[in-house]
C-alpha positions, 0 to 999 in steps of 0.5 A: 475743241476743234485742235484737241480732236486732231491731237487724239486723232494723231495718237490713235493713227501713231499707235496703229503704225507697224514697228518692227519686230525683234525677238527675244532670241535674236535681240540675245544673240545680237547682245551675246559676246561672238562664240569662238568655233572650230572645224572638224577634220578628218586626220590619220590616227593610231590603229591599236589592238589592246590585249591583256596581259601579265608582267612576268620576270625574265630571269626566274630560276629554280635553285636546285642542289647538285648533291645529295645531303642535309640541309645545314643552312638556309636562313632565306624567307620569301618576300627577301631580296637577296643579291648576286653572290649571297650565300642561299644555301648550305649543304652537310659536307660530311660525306663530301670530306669522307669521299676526298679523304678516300679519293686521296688514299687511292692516289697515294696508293696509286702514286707508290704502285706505279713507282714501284713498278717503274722501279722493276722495269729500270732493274728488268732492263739492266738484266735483260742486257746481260741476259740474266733475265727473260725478256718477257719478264721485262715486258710484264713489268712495263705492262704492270707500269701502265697500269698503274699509271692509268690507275693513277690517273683515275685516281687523280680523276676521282680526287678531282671530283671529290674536290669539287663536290665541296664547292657545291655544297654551298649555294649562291645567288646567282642574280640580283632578286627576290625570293619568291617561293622556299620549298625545304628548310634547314634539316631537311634532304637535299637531292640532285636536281629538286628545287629548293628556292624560287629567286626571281631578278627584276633586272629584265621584266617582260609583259606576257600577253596573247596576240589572235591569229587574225592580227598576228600579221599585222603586229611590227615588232619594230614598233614601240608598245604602250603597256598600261598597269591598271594596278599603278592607277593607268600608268603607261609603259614604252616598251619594245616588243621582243620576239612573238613565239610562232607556235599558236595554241591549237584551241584560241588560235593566239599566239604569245608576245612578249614586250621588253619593259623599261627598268622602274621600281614600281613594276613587279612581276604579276601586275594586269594591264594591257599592251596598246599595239599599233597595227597602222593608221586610219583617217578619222573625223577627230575633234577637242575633248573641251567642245563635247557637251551634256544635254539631256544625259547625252554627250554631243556637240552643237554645230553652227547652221545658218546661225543657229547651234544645233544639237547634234548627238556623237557615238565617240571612240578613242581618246587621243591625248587632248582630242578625242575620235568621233565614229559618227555623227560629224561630217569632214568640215563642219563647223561646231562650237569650241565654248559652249555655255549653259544657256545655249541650246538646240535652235539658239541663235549665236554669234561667231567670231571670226573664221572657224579654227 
């Protein structure tokens, strides 16, 4: 009896010994795979200024007739790519043929006048040294022999013009394009100088944007420009800039920039987007796009503290291909995690692995 009380005794004082504690926490932690870390740094990244802007074509040009006629043929529409030396225009060249039919009877009538008076200078000459005839017969004769050969000469002169008229009634294309715009129709007047037909050539595109005067000094055209189409899903462009026309406009005080784009078929004229220019570098605090994450409907980071992650709220800026721009919220070396799962949250304790990238 004596033995059964001693044995009771011992299980009640066993059960009063302290036992170290462990959390449920830490006990997770300690079992948990170690969480791969990396460090923030401060590098120096792109300062870009973005503006909107136009693809326009280098080469518009507004056919036009030199002279004056009925429109005979114009078979082009709009929409219609045509290429350099395709027949665009033809013009009546009715009155062009009567004008050199005319032109010629004058040279002929010219060229029989002024033989003519040779004729009577050589005869005046032979009598004027026997002195059968004045001297001032002679001279008169020579004088009527330079006019007709100025008569001649003016003659030949409209001839000329008369001729070359012909060549421009028919109408060419100048480039390789398209046809943008027809403003006449076969059978209707052609007059000097109205424009007739829009070709447009896709040879050299440029992107048309506007540059304020503040960061107008800043911009290098030596620097490479990315133009990005928003029409071509974000596709983005290298281009060149090509020269800043230096006349602002007096009310926006921005002045026009044009950037050479590279030769692709899937730039036309008249597509939005905007033009990236890098105006220097800045140190800022730059972290992997992989290690933000979403709690609570915000996007942070969690940053390592003594073993523990805590949540951290981040205002992000640019995205910098696999990176992206912290403008607050980190600080130059601290240690964040780079593989977050589900079941981390803010004050969870974690293991690391090694030292932070």
């Amino acid at each position: 009896m004596r033995n059964i009380s001693r044995a009771f005794a011992f299980l009640a004082l066993g059960f009063l010994l302290p036992v170290p504690a462990v959390s449920v926490a830490e006990e997770a932690a300690a079992n948990s795979p170690p969480l791969p870390l990396v460090k923030v740094v401060r590098r120096d990244i792109p300062v870009t200024y973005s503006v909107p802007g136009s693809v326009i074509s280098d080469g518009r040009i507004e056919v036009s007739s030199r002279v004056v006629g009925f429109i005979e043929q114009l078979d082009v529409r709009e929409g219609q790519t045509v290429a350099r030396g395709d027949l665009l225009i033809r013009i009546d060249q009715t009155d062009i043929d009567a004008a050199i039919r005319q032109a010629r009877s004058s040279v002929t009538a010219a060229e029989e006048d002024l033989g003519d008076a040779e004729q009577d200078v050589e005869k005046y000459t032979s009598l004027a040294r026997t002195g059968a005839t004045a001297t001032e017969t002679l001279r008169k004769a020579k004088v009527r022999v330079a006019t007709a050969s100025a008569t001649l000469d003016k003659a030949r002169s409209a001839l000329g013009a008369a001729e070359a008229q012909k060549g421009y009634a028919t109408i060419t294309s100048p480039v390789d394009g398209v046809i943008v715009s027809v403003a006449r129709r076969s059978g209707e007047m052609a007059t000097a100088g109205t424009t007739i037909l829009t070709v447009e050539s896709h040879e050299v595109l440029l992107f048309k944007a506007f540059i304020s005067e503040a960061n107008l000094a800043a911009v290098n055209t030596a620097t490479p420009v990315a133009v990005r189409i928003d029409t071509l899903g974000g596709a983005t462009f290298q281009g060149r800039i090509r020269g800043i026309v230096p006349s602002g406009d007096d009310v926006t005080r921005r002045y026009e920039i044009n950037v050479i784009l590279p030769k692709d078929a899937r730039l036309v004229p008249g597509m939005f987007g905007r033009a990236e220019i890098r105006l220097g570098e800045q140190k800022a605090a730059v972290v992997p796009q992989a290690v933000i994450v979403n709690r609570g409907g915000l996007d942070g980071v969690f940053v390592v503290q003594d073993g523990t992650a805590r949540f951290r709220w981040l205002r992000t800026g640019r995205v910098l291909g696999d990176d992206i721009e912290v403008v607050s919220g980190l600080s130059d070396g601290e240690t964040i995690l780079s593989a977050v799962g589900d079941a981390v949250r803010d004050g969870s304790p974690v293991a690391v692995e090694g030292r932070a990238r």
